[in-house]
C-alpha positions as CSV (number, residue, x, y, z in Angstrom):
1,X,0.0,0.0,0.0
2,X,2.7,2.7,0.9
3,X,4.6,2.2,-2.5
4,X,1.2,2.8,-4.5
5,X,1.3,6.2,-2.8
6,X,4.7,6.7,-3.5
7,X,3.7,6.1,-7.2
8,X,0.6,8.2,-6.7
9,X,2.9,11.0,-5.5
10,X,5.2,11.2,-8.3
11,X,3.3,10.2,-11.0
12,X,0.9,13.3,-9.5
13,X,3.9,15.3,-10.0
14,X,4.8,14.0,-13.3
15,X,2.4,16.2,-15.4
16,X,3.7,19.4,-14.0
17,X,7.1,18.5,-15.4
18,X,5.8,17.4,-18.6
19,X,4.3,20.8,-19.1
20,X,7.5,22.6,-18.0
21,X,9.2,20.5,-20.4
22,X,7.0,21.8,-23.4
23,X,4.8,18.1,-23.7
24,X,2.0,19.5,-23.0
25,X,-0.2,17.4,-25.1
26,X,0.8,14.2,-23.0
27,X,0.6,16.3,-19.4
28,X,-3.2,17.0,-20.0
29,X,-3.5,13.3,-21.5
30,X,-2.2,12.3,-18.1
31,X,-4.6,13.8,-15.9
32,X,-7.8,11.9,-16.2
33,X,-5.7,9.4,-15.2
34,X,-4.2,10.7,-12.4
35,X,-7.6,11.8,-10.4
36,X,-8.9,8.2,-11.6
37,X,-6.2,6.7,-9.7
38,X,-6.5,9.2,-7.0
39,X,-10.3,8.1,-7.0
40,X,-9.5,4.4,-7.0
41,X,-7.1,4.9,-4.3
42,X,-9.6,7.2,-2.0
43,X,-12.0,4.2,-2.7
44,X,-9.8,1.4,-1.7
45,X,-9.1,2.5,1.7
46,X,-12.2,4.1,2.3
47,X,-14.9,1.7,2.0
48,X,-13.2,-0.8,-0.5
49,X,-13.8,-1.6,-3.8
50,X,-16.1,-4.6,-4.6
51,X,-15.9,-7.5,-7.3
52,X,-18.3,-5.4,-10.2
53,X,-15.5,-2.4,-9.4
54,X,-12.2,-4.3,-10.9
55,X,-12.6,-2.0,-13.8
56,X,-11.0,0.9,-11.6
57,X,-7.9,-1.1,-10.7
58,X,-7.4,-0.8,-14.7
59,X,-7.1,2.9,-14.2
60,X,-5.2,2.9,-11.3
61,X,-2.4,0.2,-13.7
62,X,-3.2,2.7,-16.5
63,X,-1.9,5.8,-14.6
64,X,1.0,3.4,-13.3
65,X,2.2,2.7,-16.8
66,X,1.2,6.5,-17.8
67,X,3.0,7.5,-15.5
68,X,5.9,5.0,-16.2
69,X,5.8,6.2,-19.5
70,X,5.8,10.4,-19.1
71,X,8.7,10.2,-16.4
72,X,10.9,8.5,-19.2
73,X,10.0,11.4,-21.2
74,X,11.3,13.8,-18.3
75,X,14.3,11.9,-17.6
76,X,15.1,11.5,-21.3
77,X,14.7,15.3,-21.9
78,X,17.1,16.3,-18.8
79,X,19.2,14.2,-20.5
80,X,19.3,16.0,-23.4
81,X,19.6,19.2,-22.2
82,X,23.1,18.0,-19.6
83,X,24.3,16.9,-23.2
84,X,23.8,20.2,-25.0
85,X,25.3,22.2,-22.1
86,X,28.1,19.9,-22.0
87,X,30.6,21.1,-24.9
88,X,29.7,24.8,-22.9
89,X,31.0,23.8,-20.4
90,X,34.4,22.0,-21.6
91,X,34.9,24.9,-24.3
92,X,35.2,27.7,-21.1
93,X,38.0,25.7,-19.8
């Protein structure tokens, strides 16, 4: 239970970096997602979620592998921007 809020957390977080990062397309595709899984979440510990409900554990897997998915993204596009500040930095010394 305590690492599916830790996932909930940061993939929460994820599409404000996505939008920083000019993806903005696939931050506000995340976001249904995100209060879906927040819902699912609220639900399960709350009062539970019962056997006709399995349908929301597919958004809560969806948001997981959204998530999975748009942090890449980030991590790929910090990547690229170390890279192209790189030869700045070794050309100033």
């Amino acid at each position: 239970m305590d690492i599916l809020l830790i996932f909930l957390l940061i993939f929460s977080f994820t599409p404000f970096l996505l939008w920083g990062d000019n993806w903005k397309k696939t931050a506000l595709g995340q976001i249904p997602f995100v209060i879906g899984a927040w819902f699912t979440f609220v639900k399960y510990v709350t009062v539970g979620i019962g056997p006709g409900e399995t349908y929301l554990w597919g958004i809560f897997i969806a948001n997981l592998i959204y998530g999975h998915i748009a942090f890449t993204i980030v991590l790929l596009e910090m990547r690229k921007s170390i890279k192209v500040r790189q030869p700045m930095v070794q050309q100033n010394n």
